[in-house]
N, C-alpha and C positions, 0 to 999 in steps of 0.2 A: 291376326291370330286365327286358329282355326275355330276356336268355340265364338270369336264373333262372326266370322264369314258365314257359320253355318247356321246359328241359331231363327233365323231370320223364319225358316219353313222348315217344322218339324211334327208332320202330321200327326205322327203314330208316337210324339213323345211322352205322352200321357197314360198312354195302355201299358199296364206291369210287365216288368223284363219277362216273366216266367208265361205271363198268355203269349208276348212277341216271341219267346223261343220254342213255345211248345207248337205254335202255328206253322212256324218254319221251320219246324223239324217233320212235322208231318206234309206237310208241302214239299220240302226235298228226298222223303221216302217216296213218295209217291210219282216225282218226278224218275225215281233213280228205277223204279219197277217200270215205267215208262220207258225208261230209254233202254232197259234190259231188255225189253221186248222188238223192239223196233231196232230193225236194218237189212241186208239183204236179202235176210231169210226173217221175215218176221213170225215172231211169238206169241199167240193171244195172251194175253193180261193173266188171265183166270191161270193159264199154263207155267205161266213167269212163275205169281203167285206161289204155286205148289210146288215147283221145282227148288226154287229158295228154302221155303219150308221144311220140305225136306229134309235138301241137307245141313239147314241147321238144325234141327233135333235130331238127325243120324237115321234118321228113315229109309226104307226106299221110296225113289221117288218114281218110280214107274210109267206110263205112258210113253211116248214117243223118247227112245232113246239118244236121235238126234237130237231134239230141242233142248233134252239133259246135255248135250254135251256144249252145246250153241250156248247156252244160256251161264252155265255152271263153270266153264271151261274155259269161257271167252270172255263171255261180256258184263256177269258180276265182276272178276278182277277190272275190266278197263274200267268200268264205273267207278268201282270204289277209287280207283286210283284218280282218276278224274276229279272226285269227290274231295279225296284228302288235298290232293296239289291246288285246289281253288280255294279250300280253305289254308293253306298253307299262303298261298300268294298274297290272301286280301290279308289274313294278319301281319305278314312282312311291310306289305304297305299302309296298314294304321300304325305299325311302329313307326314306319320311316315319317312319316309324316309328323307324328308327336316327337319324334327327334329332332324333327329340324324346323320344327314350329310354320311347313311350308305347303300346301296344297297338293304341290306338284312333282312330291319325293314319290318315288317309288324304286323295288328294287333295280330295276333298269335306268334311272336318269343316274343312282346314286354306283351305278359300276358292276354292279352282282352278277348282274346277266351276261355284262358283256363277259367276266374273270370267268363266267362256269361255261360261256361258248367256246372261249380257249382253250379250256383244258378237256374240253370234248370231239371239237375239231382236232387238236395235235392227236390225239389217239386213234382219230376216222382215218389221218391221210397220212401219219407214219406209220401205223403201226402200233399195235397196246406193245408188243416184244421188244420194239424201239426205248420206248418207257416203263420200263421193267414190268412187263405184263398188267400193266393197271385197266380194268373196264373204262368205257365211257363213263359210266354213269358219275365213277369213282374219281375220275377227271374235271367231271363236272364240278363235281361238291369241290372239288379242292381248287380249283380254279376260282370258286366264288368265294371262298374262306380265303383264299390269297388276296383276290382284291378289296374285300372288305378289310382285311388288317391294312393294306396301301391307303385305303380312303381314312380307315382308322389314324395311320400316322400324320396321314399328310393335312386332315382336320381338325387337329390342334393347336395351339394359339395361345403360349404362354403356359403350357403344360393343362391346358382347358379346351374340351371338346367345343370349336365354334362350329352353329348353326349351316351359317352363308359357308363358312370355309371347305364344314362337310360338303354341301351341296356342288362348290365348286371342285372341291375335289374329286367327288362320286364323277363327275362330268368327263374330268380331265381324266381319271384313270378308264374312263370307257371307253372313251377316243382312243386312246391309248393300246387297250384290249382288242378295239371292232379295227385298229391298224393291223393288227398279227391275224387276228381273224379273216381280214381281204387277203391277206398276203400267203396262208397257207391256202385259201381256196384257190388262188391261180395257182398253186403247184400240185393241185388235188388234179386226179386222175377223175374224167366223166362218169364214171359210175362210183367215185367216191365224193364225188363234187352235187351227185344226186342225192347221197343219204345227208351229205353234212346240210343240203339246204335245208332236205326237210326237218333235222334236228333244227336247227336255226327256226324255223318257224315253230317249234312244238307238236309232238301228238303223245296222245297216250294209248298209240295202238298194239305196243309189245307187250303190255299189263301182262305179268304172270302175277300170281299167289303168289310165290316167293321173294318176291317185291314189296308186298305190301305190310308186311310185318314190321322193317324196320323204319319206312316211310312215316305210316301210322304212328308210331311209336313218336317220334321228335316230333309230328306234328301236334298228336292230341297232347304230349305230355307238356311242351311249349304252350300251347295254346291255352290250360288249365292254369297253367302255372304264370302265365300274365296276369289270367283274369283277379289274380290279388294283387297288380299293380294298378287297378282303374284310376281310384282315387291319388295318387303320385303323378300317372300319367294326366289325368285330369288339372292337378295344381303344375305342372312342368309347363301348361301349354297357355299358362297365363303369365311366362316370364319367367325368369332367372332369380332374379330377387324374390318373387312373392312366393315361388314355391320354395324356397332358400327359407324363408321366415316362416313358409308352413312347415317345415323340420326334413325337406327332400334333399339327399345329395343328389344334387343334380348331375353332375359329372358321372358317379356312381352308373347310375340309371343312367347316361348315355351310351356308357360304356356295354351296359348291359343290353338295353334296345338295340344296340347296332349288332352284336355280339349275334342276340338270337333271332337279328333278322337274316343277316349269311348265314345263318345254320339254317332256315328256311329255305332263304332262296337256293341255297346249292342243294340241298337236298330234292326239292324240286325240280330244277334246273336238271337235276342229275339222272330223272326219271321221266322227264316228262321233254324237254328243251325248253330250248328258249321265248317262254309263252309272254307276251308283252301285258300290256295294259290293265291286267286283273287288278293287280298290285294299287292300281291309280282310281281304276272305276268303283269299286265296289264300296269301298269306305267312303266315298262320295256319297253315293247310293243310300245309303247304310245312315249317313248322317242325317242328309238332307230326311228321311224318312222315319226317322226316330229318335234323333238329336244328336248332341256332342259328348254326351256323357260316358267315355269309356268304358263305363262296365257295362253299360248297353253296347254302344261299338263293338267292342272286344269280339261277346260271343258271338255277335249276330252279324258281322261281315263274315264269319265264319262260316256259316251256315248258307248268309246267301253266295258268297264268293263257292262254295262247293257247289251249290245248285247251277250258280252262271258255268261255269266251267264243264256241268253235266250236261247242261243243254250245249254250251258251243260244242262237244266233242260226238253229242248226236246229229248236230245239224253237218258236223265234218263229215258223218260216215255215210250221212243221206240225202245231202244235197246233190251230187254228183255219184251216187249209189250204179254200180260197184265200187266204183273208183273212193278212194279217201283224200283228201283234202287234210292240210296240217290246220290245227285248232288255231294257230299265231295269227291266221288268214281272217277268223273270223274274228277273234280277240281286239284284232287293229280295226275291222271295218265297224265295230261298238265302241269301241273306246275313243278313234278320235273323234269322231264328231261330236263323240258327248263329251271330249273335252273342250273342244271347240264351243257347244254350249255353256260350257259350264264360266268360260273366260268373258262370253257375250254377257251372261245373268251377270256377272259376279267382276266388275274391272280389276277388282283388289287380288285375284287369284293371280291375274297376269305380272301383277306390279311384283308378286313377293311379298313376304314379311316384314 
């Protein structure tokens, strides 16, 4: 089970959830005024600073009117947007994980990824007028909300959400997905074979404002609205029975964990692509470093899963500066190996539940 695989080193489990979040919330502003500053035109701090300021209290923000537009125009949206999608990611993956009482759920093993890469790819290499005018993005989410109800039907067992079945399911219906996904990229034309890769690996380099409003909205509203499932989700992950006898419908609550993890991931998915391994590392992270107790979990892979995803999508734009690099590039070069450690620590991770 997960509360025993993790309980084992939990440094920070003693320090009160309100100093762990109030620490990481100012650790991720600070990081997020960092990366607003830095890239191929860099911003001094002090600059960033005041231009933010600004325009949040409705000012003018004066001095250099390039840096207002670099800063204000560009690259607060990509941040924020970076921001929400990484907390969006890592909560989808501490759902999935107390669904299926299994380490190694995330929304990618369990199908999400692959259902919102279909329905974003069909629209790059037919055509949105082909599909009745639908955006990407709009493909996306509806792609992932398709294969989460497939994983949804096909992981039942006696009119009862099974754990393994889901798992095997999410699996089967991804294979299934990443089949249609090879198969329109060989009929994709070389300049639309370019955009679907780099969807395929994730960026959140198109961040406009008018993005982020409804993003924002499902994830913080979501994410708020778990955090009064800690104690449920904490009895669910000691068994079927024992939280059955602490008063949890258990099915209930599966149905709902899976429900509002594809509204995550396609919403994600739908803005940003196909970004891998947040969904798996972070709540690993998160545990090992604070414990297993969900209503710590909850908010606080949130917070760091936003800050990972701010830095990988700085190290995208400046590693290779001018050039950008898709964030999925750096996502897989962190996450596997630390999954690979985490199978080394841990043999019980690789066995399963």
């Amino acid at each position: 089970m997960l509360r025993q695989r993790h309980q084992r080193t939990a440094p920070l489990h003693a320090v009160p959830l309100a100093i762990c979040v109030g620490v990481t919330v100012v650790g991720l502003v600070v990081l997020m005024l960092v990366a607003v500053g830095i890239g191929s035109v860099s911003v001094p701090l002090g600059d960033t600073w005041r231009i933010v300021i600004s325009h949040l209290t409705g000012r003018e923000p004066g001095g250099d009117l390039v840096f207002d537009q670099i800063v204000w125009d560009f690259r607060v949206p990509r941040v924020l947007l970076a921001a929400l999608c990484g907390a969006g990611l890592a909560v989808a993956g501490v759902l999935l994980q107390a669904l299926v009482d299994n380490p190694l759920a995330e929304p990618y093993v369990l199908g999400l990824v692959p259902g919102a890469s279909v329905g974003a790819v069909v629209v790059i290499t037919v055509g949105a007028g082909a599909v009745g005018g639908v955006s990407v993005s709009f493909a996306a989410f509806a792609g992932a909300m398709i294969a989460g109800g497939l994983v949804f039907a096909l992981g039942q067992q006696q009119g009862r959400l099974a754990p393994t079945r889901l798992v095997l399911s999410g699996v089967a219906v991804g294979y299934v997905f990443l089949a249609v996904t090879s198969y329109l990229q060989l009929k994709a034309s070389p300049s639309d074979l370019r955009r679907v890769m780099f969807w395929l690996l994730g960026s959140v380099a198109g961040a406009q404002w008018d993005q982020l409003g409804l993003v924002a909205a499902v994830i913080l509203v979501s994410t708020c609205a778990l955090l009064l499932t800690g104690r449920r989700l904490n009895a669910m992950v000691t068994g079927d029975e024992t939280a059955t006898a602490l008063g949890v419908d258990v099915r209930k609550l599966r149905i709902g964990l899976l429900t509002v993890a594809a509204l995550l991931t396609g919403t994600v998915s739908g803005v940003a692509g196909g970004v891998s391994f947040v969904g798996l590392l972070i709540p690993h992270v998160v545990r090992l470093a604070f414990g297993v107790d969900h209503r710590r979990v909850l908010p606080l892979s949130a917070l760091v899963g936003a800050g990972y995803l701010v830095l990988v999508d700085l190290l995208s734009r400046t590693v290779d500066s001018p050039n950008e690099l898709p964030i999925g590039i750096f996502t897989a070069a962190f996450g596997a190996p630390f999954l690979l450690w985490l199978m080394r620590r841990n043999k019980s991770v690789a066995a399963g539940p």
